[in-house]
N, C-alpha and C positions, 0 to 999 in steps of 0.2 A: 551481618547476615541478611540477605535479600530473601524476602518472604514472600514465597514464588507466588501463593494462592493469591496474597495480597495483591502481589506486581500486574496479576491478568483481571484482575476488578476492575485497579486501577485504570490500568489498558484498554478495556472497552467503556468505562467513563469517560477517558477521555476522547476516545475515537469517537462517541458517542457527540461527547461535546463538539469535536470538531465538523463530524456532518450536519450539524448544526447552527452551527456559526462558524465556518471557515477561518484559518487566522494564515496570516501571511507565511512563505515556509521557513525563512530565514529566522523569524523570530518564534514562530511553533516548534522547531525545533530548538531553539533556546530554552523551551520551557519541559521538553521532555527529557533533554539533559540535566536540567535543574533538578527532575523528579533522580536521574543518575546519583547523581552526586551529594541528592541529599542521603538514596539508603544504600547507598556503597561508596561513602567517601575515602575509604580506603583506596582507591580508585584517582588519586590526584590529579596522576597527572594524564590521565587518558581522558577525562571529560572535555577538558580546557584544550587538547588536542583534537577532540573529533566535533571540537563547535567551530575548530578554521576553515573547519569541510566547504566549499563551496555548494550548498544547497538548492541555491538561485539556480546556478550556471546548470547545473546536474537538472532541475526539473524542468528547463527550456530544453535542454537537450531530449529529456523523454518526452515534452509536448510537440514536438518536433518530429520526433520518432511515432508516434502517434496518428499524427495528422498527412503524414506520409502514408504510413499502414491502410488507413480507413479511405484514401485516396488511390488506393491501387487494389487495396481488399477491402470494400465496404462491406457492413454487414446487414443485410438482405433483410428488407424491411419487416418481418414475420420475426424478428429478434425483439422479442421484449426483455431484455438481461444480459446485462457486460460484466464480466467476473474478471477483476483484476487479481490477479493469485501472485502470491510468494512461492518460489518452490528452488529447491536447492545444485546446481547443476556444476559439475565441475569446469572449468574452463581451461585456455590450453596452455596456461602454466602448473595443469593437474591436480589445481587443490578444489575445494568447494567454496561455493559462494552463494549469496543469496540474490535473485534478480526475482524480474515482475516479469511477467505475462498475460496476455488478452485472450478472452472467448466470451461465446454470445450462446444464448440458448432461447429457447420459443416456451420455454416452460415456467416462466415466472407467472405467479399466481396473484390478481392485482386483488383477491379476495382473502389470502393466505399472510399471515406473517414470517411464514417458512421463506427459508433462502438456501431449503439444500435444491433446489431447482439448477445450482452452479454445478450440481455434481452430473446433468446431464446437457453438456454442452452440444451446440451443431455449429457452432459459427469456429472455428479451427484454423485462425486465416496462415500461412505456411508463414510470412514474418512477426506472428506473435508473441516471440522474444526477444523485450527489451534488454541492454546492457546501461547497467547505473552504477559510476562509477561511488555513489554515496554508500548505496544499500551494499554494494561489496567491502567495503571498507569497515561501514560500522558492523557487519556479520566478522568481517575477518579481526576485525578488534579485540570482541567485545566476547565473542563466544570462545576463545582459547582461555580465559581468566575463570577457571573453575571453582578456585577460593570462596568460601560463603556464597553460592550460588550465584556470583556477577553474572557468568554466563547469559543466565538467562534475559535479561537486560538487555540482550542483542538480537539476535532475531525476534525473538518475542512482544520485544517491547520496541528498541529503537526503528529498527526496520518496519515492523506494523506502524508506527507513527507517522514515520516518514513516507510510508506509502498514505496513509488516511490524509497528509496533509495536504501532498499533490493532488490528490485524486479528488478531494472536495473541494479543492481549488478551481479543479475541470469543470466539475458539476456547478457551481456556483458562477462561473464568469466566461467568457467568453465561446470557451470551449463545449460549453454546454449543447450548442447549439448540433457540435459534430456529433456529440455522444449521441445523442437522441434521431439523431440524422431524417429518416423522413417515418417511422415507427411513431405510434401515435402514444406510446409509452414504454418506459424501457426503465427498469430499477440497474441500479447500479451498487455492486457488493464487491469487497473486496474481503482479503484473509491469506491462509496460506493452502498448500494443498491437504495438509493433515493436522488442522486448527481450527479455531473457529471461524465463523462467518460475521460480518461486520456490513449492514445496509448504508448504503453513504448517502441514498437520494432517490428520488420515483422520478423522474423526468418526462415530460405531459407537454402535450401542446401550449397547454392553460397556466 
């Protein structure tokens, strides 16, 4: 039985750790399957199936996706805050899934620990949804297994992961430079539309 309250502890310890020290995504997700399969081994054979995921391929494809976006909608130097959100959108084979989406807001408080500032966006750019073929997969996996709460191990946890991993990957190396773009500071949070909120980075000149 997966011990939901336990699972989102653990989930912003480790998101926590990851905006922190960045780890590769291919093998960060190794390790938050690991955390799968240790409290729902019941679960066999779907862990060792959703670690062939190509994880690599999937986050060059949204860093790509990205650096397009912000190259035909950049967002207007007066954005201090990029809200990466999870939110659930059906697509057109009519089931749901879970993807990512971009927006910026002027409301981040660099005096504040608060991050409900994502809840008033202005930056809305019209291609701010991504398609990721990973986070659909592991939502469509993971969340039909109701049995001793597995479910929640899927959006909740895998898909949060997997979003913390790429995105602190952005913020940490090369990409950093786009996020931040010419704003002379901009916090970067990520979460989902009706979840928590997760700070990944303050991004500064300095």
């Amino acid at each position: 039985m997966v011990d939901i309250r336990k699972m989102f502890k653990d989930s912003a310890r480790m998101i926590t750790d990851i905006a922190e020290k960045p780890l590769a995504i291919d093998p960060g997700m190794g390790k938050w399957l690991d955390y799968c399969a240790a409290v729902a081994p019941e679960c066999k054979a779907l862990w060792p199936r959703l670690r062939k995921l190509d994880f690599n391929a999937d986050a060059n494809d949204l860093e790509s996706w990205l650096t397009r976006l912000f190259a035909r909608e950049p967002p207007p130097n007066e954005i201090n805050g990029l809200w990466f959100g999870l939110h659930n959108p059906v697509l057109d084979d009519g089931k749901p899934s879970c993807q990512m989406y971009v927006g910026g807001s002027t409301a981040y408080d660099p005096d504040s620990t608060s991050n409900e500032w994502v809840c008033q966006l202005s930056y809305v750019p019209k291609g701010r949804y991504a398609t990721s073929k990973v986070l659909n997969e592991l939502y469509r996996s993971v969340e039909p297994v109701t049995k001793n709460n597995v479910n929640s191990l899927g959006e909740a946890f895998l898909c949060h992961g997997y979003l913390a991993l790429v995105v602190s990957h952005w913020c940490k190396g090369p990409m950093r430079t786009l996020l931040r773009g010419d704003a002379s500071i901009r916090a970067v949070v990520i979460g989902h539309d009706s979840g928590d909120f997760y700070r990944m980075a303050i991004l500064s000149a300095r």
